[in-house]
C-alpha positions in Angstrom: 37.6 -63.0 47.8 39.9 -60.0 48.4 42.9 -59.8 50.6 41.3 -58.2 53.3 37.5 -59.4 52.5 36.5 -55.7 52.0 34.6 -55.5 49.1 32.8 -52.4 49.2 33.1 -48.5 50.3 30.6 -49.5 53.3 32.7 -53.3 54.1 36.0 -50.3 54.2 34.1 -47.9 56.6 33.5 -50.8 59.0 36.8 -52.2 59.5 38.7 -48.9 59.3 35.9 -47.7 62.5 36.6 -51.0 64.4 40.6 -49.8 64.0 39.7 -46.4 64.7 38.3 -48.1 68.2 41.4 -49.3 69.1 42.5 -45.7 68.6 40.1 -44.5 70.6 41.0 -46.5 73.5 44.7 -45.6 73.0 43.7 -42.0 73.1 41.7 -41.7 76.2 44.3 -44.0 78.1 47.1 -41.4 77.0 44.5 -38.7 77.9 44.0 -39.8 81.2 47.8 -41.5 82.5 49.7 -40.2 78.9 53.0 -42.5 80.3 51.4 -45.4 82.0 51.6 -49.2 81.1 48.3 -49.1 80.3 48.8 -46.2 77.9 51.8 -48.0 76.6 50.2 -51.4 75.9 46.8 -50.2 74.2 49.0 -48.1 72.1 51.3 -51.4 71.5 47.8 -53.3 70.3 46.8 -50.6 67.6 50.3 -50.8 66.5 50.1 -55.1 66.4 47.1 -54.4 64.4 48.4 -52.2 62.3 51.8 -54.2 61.5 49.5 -57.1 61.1 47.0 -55.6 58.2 50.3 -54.3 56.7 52.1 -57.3 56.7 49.4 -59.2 55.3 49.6 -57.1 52.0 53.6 -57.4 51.8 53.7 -61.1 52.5 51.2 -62.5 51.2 49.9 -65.2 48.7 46.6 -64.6 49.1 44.3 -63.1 46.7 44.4 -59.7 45.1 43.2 -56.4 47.1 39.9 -55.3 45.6 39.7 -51.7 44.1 38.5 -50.3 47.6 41.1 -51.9 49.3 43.7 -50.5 46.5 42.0 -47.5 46.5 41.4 -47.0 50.2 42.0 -49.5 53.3 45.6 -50.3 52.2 46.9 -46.2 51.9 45.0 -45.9 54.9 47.0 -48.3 56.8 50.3 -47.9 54.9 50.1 -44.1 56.6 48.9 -45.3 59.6 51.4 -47.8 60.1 53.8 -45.8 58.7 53.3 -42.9 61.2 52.6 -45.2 64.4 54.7 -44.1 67.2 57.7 -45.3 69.1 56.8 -47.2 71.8 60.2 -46.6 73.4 59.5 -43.2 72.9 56.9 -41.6 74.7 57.4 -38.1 73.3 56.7 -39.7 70.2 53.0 -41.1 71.0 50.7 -37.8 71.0 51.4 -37.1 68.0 51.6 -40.9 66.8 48.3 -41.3 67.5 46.9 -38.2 65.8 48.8 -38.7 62.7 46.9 -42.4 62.5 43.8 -41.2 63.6 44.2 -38.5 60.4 45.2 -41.5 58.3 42.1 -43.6 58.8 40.0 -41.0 59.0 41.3 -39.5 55.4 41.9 -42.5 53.1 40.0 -45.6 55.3 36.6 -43.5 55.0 35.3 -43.4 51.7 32.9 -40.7 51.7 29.6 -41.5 49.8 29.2 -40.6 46.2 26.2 -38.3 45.8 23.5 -40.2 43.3 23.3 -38.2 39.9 19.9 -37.4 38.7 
């Protein structure tokens, strides 16, 4: 098994849309209240998740990434995690949250190799 059990372009869509979920929430809380607790704390949990699927890859012992996860899922969420705002920053989480929402979309969504005839 892989690091982050995603074995295929379609297993990396998946996970990267459940994360893009959490970014959707994020988004539509700052949309609505952009500096409430609410805003601050669903922004806080994509971030967790984030650190968390990062972290995994930095310290771990576990097996090796697969070639989508290489090739995909992990520059997806180094950018993303990377680019995450500052949480004691509100100025910062507008454009936070588009810059991960960019990352996910443009690395952690493999786009379907046409079939050759």
């Amino acid at each position: 098994m892989s690091l982050y059990g995603i074995e295929t372009e379609a297993d990396c869509r998946m996970r990267t849309t459940e994360i893009l979920e959490l970014h959707r929430d994020a988004e539509q809380a700052f949309n609505l209240n952009r500096r409430s607790e609410r805003t601050k704390q669903l922004i806080a949990d994509l971030k967790n998740c984030l650190a968390t699927l990062y972290k995994k890859r930095t310290h771990s012992n576990d097996p090796q990434m697969s070639d989508v996860e290489r090739e995909c899922f992990f520059p997806a969420i180094h950018r993303a995690y990377v680019d995450a705002p500052n949480l004691a920053a509100p100025k910062t989480w507008e454009e936070g949250l588009s810059k991960i929402e960019d990352a996910l979309k443009e690395y952690g969504l493999p786009k379907d190799k046409k079939k050759s005839k």
